[in-house]
C-alpha positions in Angstrom: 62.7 -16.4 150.3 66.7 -18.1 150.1 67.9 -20.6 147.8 66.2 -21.7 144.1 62.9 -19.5 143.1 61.7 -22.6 141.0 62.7 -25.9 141.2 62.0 -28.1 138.4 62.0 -31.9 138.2 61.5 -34.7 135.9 58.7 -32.6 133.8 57.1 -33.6 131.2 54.1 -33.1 129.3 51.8 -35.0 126.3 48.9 -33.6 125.2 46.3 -35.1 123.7 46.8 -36.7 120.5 50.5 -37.7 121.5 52.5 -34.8 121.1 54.8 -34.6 123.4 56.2 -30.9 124.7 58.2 -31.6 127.1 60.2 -35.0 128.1 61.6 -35.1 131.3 63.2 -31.4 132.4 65.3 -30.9 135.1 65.9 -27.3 135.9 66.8 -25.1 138.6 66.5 -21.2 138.7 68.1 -19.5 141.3 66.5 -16.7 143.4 67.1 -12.9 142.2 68.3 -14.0 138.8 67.8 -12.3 135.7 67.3 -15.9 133.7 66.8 -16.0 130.1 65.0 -19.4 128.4 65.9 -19.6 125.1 64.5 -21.7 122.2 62.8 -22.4 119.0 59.5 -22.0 118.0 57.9 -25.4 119.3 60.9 -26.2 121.7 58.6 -26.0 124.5 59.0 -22.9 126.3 55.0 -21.8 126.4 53.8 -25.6 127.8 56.6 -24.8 130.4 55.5 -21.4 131.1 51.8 -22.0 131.3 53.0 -24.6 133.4 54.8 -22.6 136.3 51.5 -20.4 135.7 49.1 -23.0 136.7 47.4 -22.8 133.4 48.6 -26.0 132.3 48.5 -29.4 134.1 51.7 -31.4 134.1 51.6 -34.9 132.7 54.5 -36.0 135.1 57.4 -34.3 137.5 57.5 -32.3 140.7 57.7 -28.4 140.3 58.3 -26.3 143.0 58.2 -22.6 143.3 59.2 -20.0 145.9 59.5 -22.8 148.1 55.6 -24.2 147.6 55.1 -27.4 146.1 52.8 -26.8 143.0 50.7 -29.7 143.9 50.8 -29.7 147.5 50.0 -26.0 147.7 48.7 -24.4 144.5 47.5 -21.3 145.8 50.6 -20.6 147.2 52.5 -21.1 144.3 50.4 -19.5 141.6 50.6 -16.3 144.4 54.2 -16.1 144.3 54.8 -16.2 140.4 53.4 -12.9 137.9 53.2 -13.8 134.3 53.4 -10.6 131.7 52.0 -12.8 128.5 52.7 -12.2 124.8 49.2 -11.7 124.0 47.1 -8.7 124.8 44.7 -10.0 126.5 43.2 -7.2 128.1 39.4 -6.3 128.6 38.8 -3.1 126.5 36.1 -1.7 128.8 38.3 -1.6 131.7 40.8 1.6 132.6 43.9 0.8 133.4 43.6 1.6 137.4 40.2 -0.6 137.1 42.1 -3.6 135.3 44.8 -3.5 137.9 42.3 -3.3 140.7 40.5 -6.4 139.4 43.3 -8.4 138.6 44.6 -7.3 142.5 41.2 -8.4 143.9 41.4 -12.0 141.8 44.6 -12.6 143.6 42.9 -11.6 147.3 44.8 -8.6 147.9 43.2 -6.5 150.5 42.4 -2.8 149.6 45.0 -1.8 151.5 48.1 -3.4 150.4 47.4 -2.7 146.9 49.2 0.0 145.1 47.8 0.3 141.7 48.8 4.2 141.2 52.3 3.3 142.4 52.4 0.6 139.7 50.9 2.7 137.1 52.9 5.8 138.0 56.6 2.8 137.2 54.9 2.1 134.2 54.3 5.5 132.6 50.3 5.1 132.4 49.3 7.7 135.0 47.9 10.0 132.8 46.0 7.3 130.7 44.5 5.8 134.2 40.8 6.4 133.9 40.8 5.9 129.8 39.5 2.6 128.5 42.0 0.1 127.6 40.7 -0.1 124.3 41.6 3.7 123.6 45.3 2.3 124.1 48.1 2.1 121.9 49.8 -1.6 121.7 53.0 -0.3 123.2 50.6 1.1 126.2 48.4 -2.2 126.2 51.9 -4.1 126.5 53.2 -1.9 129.8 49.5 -2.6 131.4 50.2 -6.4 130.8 53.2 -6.0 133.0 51.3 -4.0 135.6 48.9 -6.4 136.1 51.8 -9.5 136.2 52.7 -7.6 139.8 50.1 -6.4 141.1 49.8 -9.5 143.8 53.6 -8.7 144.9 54.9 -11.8 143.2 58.4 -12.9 144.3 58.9 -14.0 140.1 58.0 -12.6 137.1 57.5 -14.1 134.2 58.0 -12.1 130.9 57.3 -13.8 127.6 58.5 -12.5 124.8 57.7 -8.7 126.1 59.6 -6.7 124.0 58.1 -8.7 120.2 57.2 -5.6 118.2 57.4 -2.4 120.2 59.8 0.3 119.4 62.8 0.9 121.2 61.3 3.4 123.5 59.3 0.9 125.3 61.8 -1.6 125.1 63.9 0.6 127.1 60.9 1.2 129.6 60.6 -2.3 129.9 64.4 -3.0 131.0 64.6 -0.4 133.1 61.5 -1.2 135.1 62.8 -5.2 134.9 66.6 -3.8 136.2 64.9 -1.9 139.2 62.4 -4.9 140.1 65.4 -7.2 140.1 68.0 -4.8 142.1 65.8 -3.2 144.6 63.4 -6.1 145.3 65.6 -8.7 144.6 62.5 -10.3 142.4 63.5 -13.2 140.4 62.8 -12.4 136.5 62.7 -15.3 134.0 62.6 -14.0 130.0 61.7 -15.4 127.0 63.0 -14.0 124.0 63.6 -14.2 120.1 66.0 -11.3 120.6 69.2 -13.0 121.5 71.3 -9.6 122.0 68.4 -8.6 124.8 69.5 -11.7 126.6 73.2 -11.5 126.2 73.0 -8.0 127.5 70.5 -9.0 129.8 70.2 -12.4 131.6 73.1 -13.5 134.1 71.9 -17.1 133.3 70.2 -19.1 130.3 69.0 -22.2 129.5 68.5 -23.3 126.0 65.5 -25.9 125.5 64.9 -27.4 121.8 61.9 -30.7 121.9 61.2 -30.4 124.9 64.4 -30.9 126.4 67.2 -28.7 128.5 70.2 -29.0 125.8 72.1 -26.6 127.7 72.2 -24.3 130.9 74.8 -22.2 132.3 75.9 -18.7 132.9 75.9 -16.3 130.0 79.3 -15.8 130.1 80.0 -19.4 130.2 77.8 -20.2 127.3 79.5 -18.0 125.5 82.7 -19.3 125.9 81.8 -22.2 124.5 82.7 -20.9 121.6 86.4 -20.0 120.6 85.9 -19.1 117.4 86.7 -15.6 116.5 87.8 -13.0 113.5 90.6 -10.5 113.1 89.2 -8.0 111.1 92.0 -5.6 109.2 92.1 -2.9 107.6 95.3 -3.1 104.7 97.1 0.3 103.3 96.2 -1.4 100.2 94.2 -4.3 99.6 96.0 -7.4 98.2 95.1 -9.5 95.4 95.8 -12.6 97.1 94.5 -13.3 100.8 96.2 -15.1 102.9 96.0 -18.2 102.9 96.7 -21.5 105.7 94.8 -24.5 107.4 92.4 -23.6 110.0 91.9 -20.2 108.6 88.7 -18.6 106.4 89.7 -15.5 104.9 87.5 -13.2 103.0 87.1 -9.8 101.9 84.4 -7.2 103.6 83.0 -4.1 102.4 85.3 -0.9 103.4 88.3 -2.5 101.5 88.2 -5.0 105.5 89.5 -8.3 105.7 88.0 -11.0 107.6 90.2 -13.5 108.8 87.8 -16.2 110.7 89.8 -18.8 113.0 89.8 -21.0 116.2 91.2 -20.0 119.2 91.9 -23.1 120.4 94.5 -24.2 117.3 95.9 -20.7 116.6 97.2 -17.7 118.3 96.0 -13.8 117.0 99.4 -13.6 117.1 100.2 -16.6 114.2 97.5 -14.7 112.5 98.8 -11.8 112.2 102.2 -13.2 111.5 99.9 -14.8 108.1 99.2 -11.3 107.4 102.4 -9.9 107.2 104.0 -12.7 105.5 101.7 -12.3 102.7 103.7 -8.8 102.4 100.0 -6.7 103.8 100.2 -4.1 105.5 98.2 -3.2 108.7 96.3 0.0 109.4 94.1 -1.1 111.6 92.6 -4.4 113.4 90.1 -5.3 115.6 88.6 -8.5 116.7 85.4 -10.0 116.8 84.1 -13.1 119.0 81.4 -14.9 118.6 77.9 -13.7 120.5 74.6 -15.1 122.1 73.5 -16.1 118.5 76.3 -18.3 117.9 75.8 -20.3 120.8 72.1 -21.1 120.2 72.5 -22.0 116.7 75.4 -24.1 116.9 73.3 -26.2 120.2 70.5 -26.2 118.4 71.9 -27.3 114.9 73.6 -30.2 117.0 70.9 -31.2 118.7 68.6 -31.0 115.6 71.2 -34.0 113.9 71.3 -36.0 117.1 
């Protein structure tokens, strides 16, 4: 497969009673992305999920995935996209290497092609293959839910919200699995996530929706850089009594006898900065910058967007 993995146009959704979760999103994802979709609670990111997942008919728009038209060829298209869901939804009376067998035989995959030890062995549950699922711990239930999203070889996976909850153990499984899938098989892998640090470190892409709308969508870095606001943070020999003080600049004092000196890129130099500093007669032991992260970003969209 070349070119976008899903191709999104003009989709929208209203369910019944009116409420409308999504109005009209245009969105391209391109293939063997790591591609993060960010948002608030309500912003619309399940309908659109459940959507590319075939478990939720469109109201309006054209979406297209691996190449297959979703309504032209929705066998197709359902087979070339894995969903890893939030909930554990998992049948306690199944093993593992049965659940992963069943879910492989709802997708038609012969006996033959399927690899169920191979996926159990990547997700650390070979020795719990033949227990019932309800004998599980969460963190275990949660790596079966992403054994079962690939059991049909999908060309995407879809993980929402996998990491919500587990300890950092797991959630290093989970990256590690998602970093091989995505470098070795060149599998496109689109995240949701509350964790906005797990997608700075981890998407190369993101796209931010709040109602039901694409408010913004563009590299990580770029996103990022759409901020130019930023902090010297210094360390004095002795702390002053008086901070400095100018236009365009927040200063404040920090645990650890730190000053924080907050200011905008964009209408002054470090360098003016720390001219402040020293004018105010303080003297520098140390200094180090900070920028702003992931977290910035989506608030400062959202917040706009929210007074539009």
């Amino acid at each position: 497969m070349t070119g976008d993995a899903i191709r999104i146009e003009g989709l929208s959704k209203t369910y019944a009673g009116g409420k409308q979760a999504l109005k009209g999103i245009d969105l391209t994802i391109p293939q063997g992305a790591i591609f993060g979709l960010l948002g608030p609670n309500g912003a619309g990111k399940s309908t659109l999920i459940n959507i590319l997942a075939g478990l939720v008919v469109k109201s309006a728009g054209k979406v297209t995935i691996a190449g297959w038209d979703q309504d032209r060829n929705p066998r197709q298209s359902r087979g070339a996209i894995g969903v890893m869901p939030q909930e554990l939804n998992l049948d306690p009376f199944f093993t593992p290497r049965g659940a992963l067998e069943v879910q492989a035989g709802l997708y038609g995959v012969p006996k033959r092609e399927r690899r169920s030890d191979e996926i159990l062995e990547m997700i650390g549950l070979t020795d719990k293959a033949d227990a019932y699922a309800r004998t599980l711990s969460g963190g275990m239930r949660r790596r079966l839910l992403l054994g079962k999203a690939l059991v049909h070889h999908p060309h995407i996976l879809v993980l929402d919200e996998p990491t919500a909850g587990v300890d950092i153990e797991l959630r290093q499984m989970l990256w590690r699995n998602v970093r091989r899938l995505n470098e070795e098989r060149g599998m496109t892998i689109i995240l949701t996530t509350h964790y906005l640090e797990e997608a700075e470190e981890m998407c190369d892409e993101i796209a931010i929706i709040s109602q039901g709308t694409v408010v913004a969508r563009d590299s990580t870095r770029n996103l990022l850089g759409q901020l130019d606001a930023k902090t010297l943070v210094i360390e004095p020999v002795s702390m002053p009594e008086m901070l400095p003080q100018a236009p365009g600049i927040t200063a404040e004092r920090r645990p650890g006898g730190l000053i924080a000196l907050s200011y905008r890129a964009s209408q002054i130099s470090a360098g003016q900065v720390l001219a402040l500093v020293q004018d105010a007669g303080i003297g520098i032991r140390d200094v180090r910058t900070e920028q702003a992260d992931l977290e910035d970003v989506f608030l400062e969209i959202t917040r706009a967007r929210g007074a539009a």
